[in-house]
N, C-alpha and C positions, 0 to 999 in steps of 0.2 A: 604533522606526521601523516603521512599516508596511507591506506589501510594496506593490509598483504593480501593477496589472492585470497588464502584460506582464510583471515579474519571476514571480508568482505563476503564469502561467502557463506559462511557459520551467522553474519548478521540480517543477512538476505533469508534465510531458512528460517531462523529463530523469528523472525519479522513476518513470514510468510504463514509459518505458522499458529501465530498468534491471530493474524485475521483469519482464520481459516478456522481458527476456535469460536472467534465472535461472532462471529457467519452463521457458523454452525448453530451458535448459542442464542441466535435471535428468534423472531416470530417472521421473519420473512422468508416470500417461497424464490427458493433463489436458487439455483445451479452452481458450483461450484465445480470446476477444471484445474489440475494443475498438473502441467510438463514441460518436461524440459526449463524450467525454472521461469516460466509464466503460467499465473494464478490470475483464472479469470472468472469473475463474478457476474452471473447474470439473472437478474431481474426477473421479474414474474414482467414485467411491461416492453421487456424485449432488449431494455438498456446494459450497458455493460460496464462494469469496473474491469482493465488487466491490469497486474502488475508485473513487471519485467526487470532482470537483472540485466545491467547494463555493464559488464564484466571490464571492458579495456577503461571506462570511464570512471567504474566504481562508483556506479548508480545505480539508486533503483529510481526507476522510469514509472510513472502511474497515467493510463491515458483513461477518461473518463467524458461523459457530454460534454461538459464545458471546457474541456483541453488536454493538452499533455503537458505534465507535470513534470520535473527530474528534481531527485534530492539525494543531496550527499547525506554522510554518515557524519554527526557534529561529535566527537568525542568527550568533549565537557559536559556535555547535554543526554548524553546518550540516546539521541534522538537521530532521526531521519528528517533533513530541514529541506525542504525548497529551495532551490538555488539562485531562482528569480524574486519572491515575495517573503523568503526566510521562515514561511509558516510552518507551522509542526507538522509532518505526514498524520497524527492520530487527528489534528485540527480540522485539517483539510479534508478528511476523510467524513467526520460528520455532519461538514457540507456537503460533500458531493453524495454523500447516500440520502441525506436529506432529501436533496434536488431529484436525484433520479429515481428516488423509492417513495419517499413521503414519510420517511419513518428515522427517527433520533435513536442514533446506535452510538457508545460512549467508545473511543480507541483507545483507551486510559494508556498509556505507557509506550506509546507511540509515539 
């Protein structure tokens, strides 16, 4: 089953907002941007996490140092999975801040 415009976009915001709460809720000195439905993270070292609604695709798109990412919506799982290495977006995420920040942030529910 395919998501509808509006559910994909209720899980793109509810998603967004939640990183945008951990972000918040860390010790790192980090900038936070978000518009037009790209939330972008960046680094005290100059590095950058965006993440992006990918509307016709019904993705959300993550580009980060080591690549760009795309993950569908898994409904069983209620997760955001990778679409090439099936990993969890909250997984994925505690590498890649690892990598570009130096610092272990938990995505719990991601």
């Amino acid at each position: 089953m395919s998501l509808t415009e509006a559910r994909f976009h209720d899980l793109v915001d509810a998603t967004q907002q939640t990183l945008e709460d951990i972000f918040d809720e860390s010790d790192l000195d980090i900038d936070l941007e978000s518009s037009a439905g790209v939330l972008t993270v960046k680094f005290d070292n100059g590095s950058q996490v965006i993440f992006s609604r990918q509307e016709p695709l019904r993705q959300l798109w993550l580009a980060a140092r080591s690549g760009g990412f795309h993950f569908d919506y898994d409904a069983e799982s209620e997760r955001w999975m990778c679409d090439k290495s099936e990993e969890q977006l909250g997984e994925m995420l505690e590498r890649i801040v690892f990598e570009q920040a130096g610092i272990k942030l938990e995505f719990e529910g991601l």
